[in-house]
C-alpha angles and dihedrals in degrees: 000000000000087000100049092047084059097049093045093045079046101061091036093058089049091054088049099052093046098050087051098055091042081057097044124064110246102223091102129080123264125261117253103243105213096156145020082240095030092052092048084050106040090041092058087046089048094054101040087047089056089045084056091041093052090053108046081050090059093044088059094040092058087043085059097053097050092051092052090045082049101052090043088057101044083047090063100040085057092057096040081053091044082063092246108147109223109218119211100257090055086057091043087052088061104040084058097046082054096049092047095048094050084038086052085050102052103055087049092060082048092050092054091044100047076044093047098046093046092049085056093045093055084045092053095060099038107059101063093050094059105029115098117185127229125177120255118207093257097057092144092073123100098222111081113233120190128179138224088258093057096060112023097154106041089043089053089041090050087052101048098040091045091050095047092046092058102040082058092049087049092044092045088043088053093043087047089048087046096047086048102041081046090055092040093058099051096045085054073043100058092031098052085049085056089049097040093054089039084061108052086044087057093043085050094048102038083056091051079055095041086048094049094038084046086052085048103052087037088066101036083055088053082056094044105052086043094059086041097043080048087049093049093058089049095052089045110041093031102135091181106123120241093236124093118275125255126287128216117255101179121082130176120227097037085057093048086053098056099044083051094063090041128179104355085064095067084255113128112218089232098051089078088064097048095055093035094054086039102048132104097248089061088055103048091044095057115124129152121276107188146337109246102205132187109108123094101217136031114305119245101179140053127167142161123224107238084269101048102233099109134049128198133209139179124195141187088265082078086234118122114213125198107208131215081205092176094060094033092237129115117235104197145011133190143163101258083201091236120144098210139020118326107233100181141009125175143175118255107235123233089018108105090251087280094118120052115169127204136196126198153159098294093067093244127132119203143186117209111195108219119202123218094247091070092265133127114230095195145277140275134199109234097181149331134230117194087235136053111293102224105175149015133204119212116204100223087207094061136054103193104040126068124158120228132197139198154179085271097069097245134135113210115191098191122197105203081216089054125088093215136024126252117241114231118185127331099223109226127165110209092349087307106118110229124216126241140228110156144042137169139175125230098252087213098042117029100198097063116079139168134216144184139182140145111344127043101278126107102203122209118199127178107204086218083069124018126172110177096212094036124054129192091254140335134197139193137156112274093221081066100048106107095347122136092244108118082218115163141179112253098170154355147184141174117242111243100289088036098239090126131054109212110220135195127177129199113249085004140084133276118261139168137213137209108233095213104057119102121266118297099015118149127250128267111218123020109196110199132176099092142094123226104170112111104043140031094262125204125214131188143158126280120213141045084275102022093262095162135022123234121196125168119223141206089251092072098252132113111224126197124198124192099240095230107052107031090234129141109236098168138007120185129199099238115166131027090200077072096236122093101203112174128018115191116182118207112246102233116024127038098268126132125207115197143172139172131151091346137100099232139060114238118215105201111183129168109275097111105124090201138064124244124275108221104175099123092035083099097061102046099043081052096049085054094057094040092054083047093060092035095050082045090062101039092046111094112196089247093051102112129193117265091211089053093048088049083057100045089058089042087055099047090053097058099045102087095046091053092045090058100050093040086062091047097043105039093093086053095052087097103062125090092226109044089075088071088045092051086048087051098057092036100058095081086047100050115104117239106195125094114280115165104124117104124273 
């Protein structure tokens, strides 16, 4: 019985022991059977020690995978963040690197286990050829127990082959993670080629854009600072005043109404005429109407008869032409017997328009008698200064007596029934004769008259009381008193009831000054926008009441300011020579007569449909302003004009020629005819180019 119990404990523990290693994986090492008790025990702890094992092997291989699925993802978003744009074929490379190596995984799993099961198969069918039982003393247990001595054989084969088994699974793991590691790194390789190529195509061509975009902005900075540079001159040499503009004050229909009534109503008939001629909408509807032309050289002189149906002009051509201006036709031209230039020529007032007097270069004043027949009965000298004669000043009071003024600093006051004129004042400044270029009478008082040349002051005299080195009073703007400017007074006029004197100064503004304030007060309104440089430039108002102020420029445009608030309402292109000489307002209606370089005289009235446009109005009066300080920093005080030097030459020339036929022909200068002889031998002596600059 003892024997059976042993063999049957014998082939039940070998049964055990096979159905346990079919159920365990045989990479591990095999336990070392000591004991029938000590094999059962180790063996469960063996294979619950490899199940671990295995585990915990899948768990970092998955944590493994998701690193390296991690760092792939933060390394593109890195270069998503860096701005490099990842094209399709760089993902798909990846993708693909990812699939092989899963795929590469997976057949390695399948490879362990097809190993795994085979090995427990051999082992299978190995262990019960070489095992040989032999009874232990506690045969009577279930467990089977075996020891080292029973199987010999099978226990050294399951150790070698196991061990084997495992060093090749270690060896093939390592070459798989090399091979890997070994494709990985040239696909980064080639990939990181491609990117790096990418990115230098991209650097190049982001240069090339960086170039063009640099020529670009280089030239939208040009353009820039141009506009800038424009904008600054603007900013700098604006002469617009910081006050509103100015708002219209004449309306229609309240103004028919009260024509209509009439006067009953308190409305003079005539005071329609007065608002309408001095409002804003005159002014802004001015355009030219025609060119009245009949002179040879540029036009000096313009002025109305007391009705307003005729218009006189002298030119440098020395003839003196009555206009029909209405028409657009000239009535009447004579010699005026002048050598030089004529600089003025008026209608005497309250004289039937039958004496006109001149002045001119030559010094000379003269007289011409007009019939009524539209004939000129001849000339007559009145009196001589031993300078240009620039201005006269009628007395419109008084139809016999005008004042007249010249280079050489003397005041005539000349009586048409007097053989020879009275001397006034010579105007001197610190014993230093100044010389003289305008004169006007006060329209309300006639024995009060102004006068400017060539240094800051505007002079007032009154002929009841006249001190030659102290006038009644004198203003000038303070800015100018003892400044450096050469500025000088080129001409002036009073407003309607004489209570402001109209300045203008060359290469200066325009201002005006209350007559009755006390000596040396400022001025009270500075007009600027204009340029007043080439030519000895009249001014004037503009209005019954002188409600605007007209002023001709160097840049060939006539410019008109409303008096109160400074401002620019219309400028008008009027000569194409660039220089706007004289402006002579009709007395009655709101027409402008102008000349300038040109050989014409321009009639401008108020027909226009349309308001100014007065959008480039800003540059040019900037670039005036600009020239004028320019001109300011480039002008020496010994840098003299070449147009005056030519004349000065010119002048030098003539002087002993004239010298000698004045001394022949001063007997004959009685006589009515001998001023059309004088015309006759000085017409090859005339000159015939432009000079209407200063002397």
């Amino acid at each position: 019985m003892g024997d059976a119990n042993t063999v049957e404990n014998h082939e039940k523990g070998k049964k055990e022991l096979a159905s346990k290693v079919k159920q365990e994986p045989m990479d591990v090492d095999p336990p070392d059977i000591t004991s029938n008790h000590e094999t059962s025990g180790n063996l469960k702890q063996s294979n619950h020690c490899d199940e671990k094992d295995f585990a915990l092997s899948e768990n970092l291989t998955d944590q493994k995978e998701k690193s390296s699925s991690v760092q792939f993802a933060l390394r593109q978003m890195k270069k998503d963040d860096s701005g490099i744009s990842i094209s399709k074929s760089q993902d798909e490379d990846e993708v693909d690197i990812d699939k092989a190596e899963s795929s590469k995984d997976k057949e390695r799993s399948s490879k362990n286990l097809n190993i795994e099961k085979r090995n427990s198969h051999e082992l299978e069918d190995k262990q019960p050829e070489d095992m040989n039982g032999q009874s232990s003393p506690d045969s009577g247990n279930q467990d089977a127990s075996f020891s080292l001595a029973e199987f010999p054989d099978g226990i050294c084969e399951f150790s070698e082959k196991s061990s084997d088994l495992s060093s090749n699974l270690e060896t093939a793991d390592k070459k798989d993670k090399q091979t890997t590691k070994e494709e990985a790194a040239k696909t980064k390789g080639e990939n990181a080629s491609v990117f790096k190529g990418k990115e230098e195509q991209t650097k190049v061509q982001s240069v090339c854009d960086d170039e063009n975009s640099d020529d670009d902005q280089l030239s939208i900075k040009s353009e820039d600072v141009s506009k800038m540079s424009d904008s600054d001159d603007e900013k700098n040499y604006d002469p617009t005043p910081n006050v509103p503009k100015p708002k219209y004050k004449w309306f229609l229909c309240n103004e028919i109404t009260n024509r209509q009534y009439g006067t009953p109503n308190g409305y003079s008939s005539d005071l329609f005429r007065f608002h309408c001629s001095g409002s804003l909408h005159m002014i802004e509807r001015l355009e030219l109407m025609y060119k009245m032309k009949n002179h040879d050289g540029c036009v000096n002189t313009l002025h109305f008869n007391s009705t307003g149906t005729r218009l006189v002009s002298g030119s440098d051509d020395l003839n003196i032409v009555i206009w029909d201006w209405t028409v657009s036709k000239p009535v009447l031209e004579y010699q005026s017997g002048h050598r030089s230039n004529v600089f003025q020529a008026k209608f005497m007032p309250f004289s039937g328009d039958s004496y006109l007097v001149s002045c001119a270069r030559d010094g000379q004043v003269r007289l011409a008698e007009l019939s009524s027949t539209g004939v000129c009965k001849g000339t007559r000298k009145l009196g001589q200064h031993r300078g240009a004669a620039h201005k006269l000043a009628l007395e419109m009071d008084m139809p016999h007596t005008f004042l007249s003024c010249g280079e050489d600093s003397v005041v005539f006051q000349i009586d048409l029934r007097e053989e020879k004129p009275e001397k006034l004042i010579t105007c001197k400044e610190n014993d230093r004769k100044v010389a003289l270029y305008t004169i006007f009478s006060n329209p309300i008082n006639s024995y009060e008259f102004a006068i400017g040349g060539r240094d800051h002051f505007v002079r007032i005299y009154d002929k009841r009381n006249i001190r030659e080195e102290k006038p009644m009073k004198k203003f000038c703007p303070h800015h100018l008193v003892d400044s450096d400017i050469r500025a000088n007074v080129t001409c002036l006029v009073y407003n309607y009831d004489g209570s402001e004197i109209l300045a203008t100064y060359n290469d200066e503004d325009i201002y005006i000054f209350d007559a009755r304030h006390s000596d040396g007060a400022e001025y009270v309104h500075r007009y600027r926008g204009h340029r007043n440089n080439q030519t000895v430039k009249g001014v004037n108002y503009f209005g019954p009441k002188s409600e605007f102020i007209v002023s001709g420029s160097d840049c060939g445009y006539i410019y008109l300011w409303e008096k109160e608030s400074e401002h620019i309402v219309q400028y008008l292109y009027g000569d194409e020579g660039g220089v706007v000489n004289c402006l002579e307002p009709h007395p009655h209606c709101p027409a402008l007569a102008t000349s300038g370089l040109d050989f014409d005289v321009k009639v401008w009235v108020p027909s226009c449909e349309h308001p100014p446009d007065l959008s480039e109005l800003k540059s040019k009066i900037c670039l005036n302003m600009k020239e004028r300080e320019d001109d300011r920093k480039r002008d020496g005080p010994d840098n003299y004009d070449s147009q005056m030097l030519w004349f000065l030459m010119q002048h030098l020339r003539r002087t002993a020629r004239r010298r000698e036929r004045m001394e022949g022909q001063e007997a004959e200068e009685s006589s009515p005819h001998s001023s059309d002889a004088e015309s006759d031998d000085e017409d090859t002596d005339a000159p015939q180019a432009i000079q209407c600059s200063q002397s």
